[in-house]
C-alpha positions in Angstrom: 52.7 -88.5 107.4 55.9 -86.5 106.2 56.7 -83.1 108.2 55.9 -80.1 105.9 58.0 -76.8 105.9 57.6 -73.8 104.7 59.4 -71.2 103.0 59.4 -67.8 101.4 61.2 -64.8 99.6 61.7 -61.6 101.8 58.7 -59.6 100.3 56.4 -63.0 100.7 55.0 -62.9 97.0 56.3 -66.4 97.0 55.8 -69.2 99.4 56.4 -72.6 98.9 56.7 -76.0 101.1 58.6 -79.3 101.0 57.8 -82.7 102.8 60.4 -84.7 104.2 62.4 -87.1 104.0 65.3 -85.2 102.5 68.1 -86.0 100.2 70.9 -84.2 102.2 71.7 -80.8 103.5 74.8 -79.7 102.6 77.5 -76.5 102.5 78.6 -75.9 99.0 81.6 -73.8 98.7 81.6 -73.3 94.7 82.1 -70.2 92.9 78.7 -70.1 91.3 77.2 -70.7 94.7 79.1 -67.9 96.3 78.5 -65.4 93.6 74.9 -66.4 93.6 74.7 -65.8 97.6 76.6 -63.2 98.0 78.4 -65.3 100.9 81.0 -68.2 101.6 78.8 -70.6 100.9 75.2 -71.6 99.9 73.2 -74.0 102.0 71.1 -76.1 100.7 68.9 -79.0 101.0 68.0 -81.3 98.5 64.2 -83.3 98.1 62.9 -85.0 95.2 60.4 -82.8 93.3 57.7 -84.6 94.0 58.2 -83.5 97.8 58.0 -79.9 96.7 55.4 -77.2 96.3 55.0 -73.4 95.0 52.1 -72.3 96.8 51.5 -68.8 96.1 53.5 -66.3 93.4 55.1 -68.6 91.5 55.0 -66.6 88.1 56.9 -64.4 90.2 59.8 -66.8 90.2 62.6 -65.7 87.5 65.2 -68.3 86.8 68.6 -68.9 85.3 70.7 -71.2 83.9 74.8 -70.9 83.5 75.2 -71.9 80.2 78.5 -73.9 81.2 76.7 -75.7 84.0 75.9 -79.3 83.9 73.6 -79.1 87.4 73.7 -75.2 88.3 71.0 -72.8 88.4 69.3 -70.2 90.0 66.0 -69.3 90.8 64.8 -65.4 92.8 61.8 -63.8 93.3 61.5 -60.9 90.5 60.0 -58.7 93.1 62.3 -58.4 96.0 65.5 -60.9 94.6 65.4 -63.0 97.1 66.7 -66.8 96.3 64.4 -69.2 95.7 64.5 -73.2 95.1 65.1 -74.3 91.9 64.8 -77.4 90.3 68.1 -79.1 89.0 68.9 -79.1 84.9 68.7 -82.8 85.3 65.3 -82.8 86.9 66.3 -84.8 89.7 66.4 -82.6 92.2 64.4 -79.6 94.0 67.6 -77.3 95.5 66.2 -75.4 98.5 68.4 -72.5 100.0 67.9 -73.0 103.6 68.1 -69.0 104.2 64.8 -68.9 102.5 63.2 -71.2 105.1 60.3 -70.1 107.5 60.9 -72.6 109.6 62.9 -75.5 111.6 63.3 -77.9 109.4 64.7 -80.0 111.9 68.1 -81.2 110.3 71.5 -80.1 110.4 73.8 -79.8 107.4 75.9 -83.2 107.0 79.0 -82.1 105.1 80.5 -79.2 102.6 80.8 -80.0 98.9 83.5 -77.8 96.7 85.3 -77.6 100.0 88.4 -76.6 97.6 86.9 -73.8 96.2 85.9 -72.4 99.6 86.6 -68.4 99.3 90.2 -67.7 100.7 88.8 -65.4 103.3 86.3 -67.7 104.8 87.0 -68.1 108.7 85.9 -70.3 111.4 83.5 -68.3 112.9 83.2 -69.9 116.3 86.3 -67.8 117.6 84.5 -64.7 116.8 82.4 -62.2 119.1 78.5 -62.9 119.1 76.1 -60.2 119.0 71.6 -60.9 119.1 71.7 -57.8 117.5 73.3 -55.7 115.1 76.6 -54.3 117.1 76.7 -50.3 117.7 79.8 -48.5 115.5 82.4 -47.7 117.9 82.8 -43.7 117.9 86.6 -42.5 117.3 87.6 -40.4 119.9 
């Protein structure tokens, strides 16, 4: 049997699951992922539909489709906006943002696609200081 993993919006009024194997899970860098994310880059995996489940709150899932999109959509909860999978235009695949996952899935991301529409202020961020939590503001003398 397949490993099943769970995931959910922020105000849990949707949940969902997915069993393995998966496609791939990638980095994308595009411009509709970005803007969609709010961040560098969206990461996503990928499973056939058929590995995929809503299991509770799924008329609370709002979608969207660009109209100049060939694969691109978007799917968030309509109560707290959280992302949420969606299932491809062509049908073919279930896109699950990994943010929205409640746990390990037990993969790491293989490569980044639209690597040359990466945002022009995205930095390595192994260089940078590390905090477990959220770092105090430093007062101005």
């Amino acid at each position: 049997m397949s490993k099943s993993t769970r995931g959910s919006c922020l105000c849990q009024a949707v949940t969902y699951q997915f069993h393995g194997p998966e496609y791939v899970f990638q980095y994308c860098h595009c411009s509709r992922c970005r803007k969609f994310t709010g961040s560098a880059f969206a990461s996503n995996i990928l499973v056939d539909p058929k590995q995929f489940e809503w299991l509770d709150g799924e008329e609370m899932v709002g979608r969207f489709d660009h109209p100049d999109a060939k694969h691109f959509a978007t799917c968030f909860c309509r109560q707290c906006g959280s992302s949420l999978p969606w299932l491809s235009q062509s049908g073919t695949a279930m896109i699950i943002p990994a943010g929205t996952l409640d746990q390990d899935p037990g993969i790491k991301p293989t490569q980044n696609i639209f690597w040359k529409d990466r945002a022009p202020w995205r930095a390595a961020v192994d260089g940078l200081p590390q905090y477990d939590e959220l770092q105090p503001r430093k007062v101005k003398d």
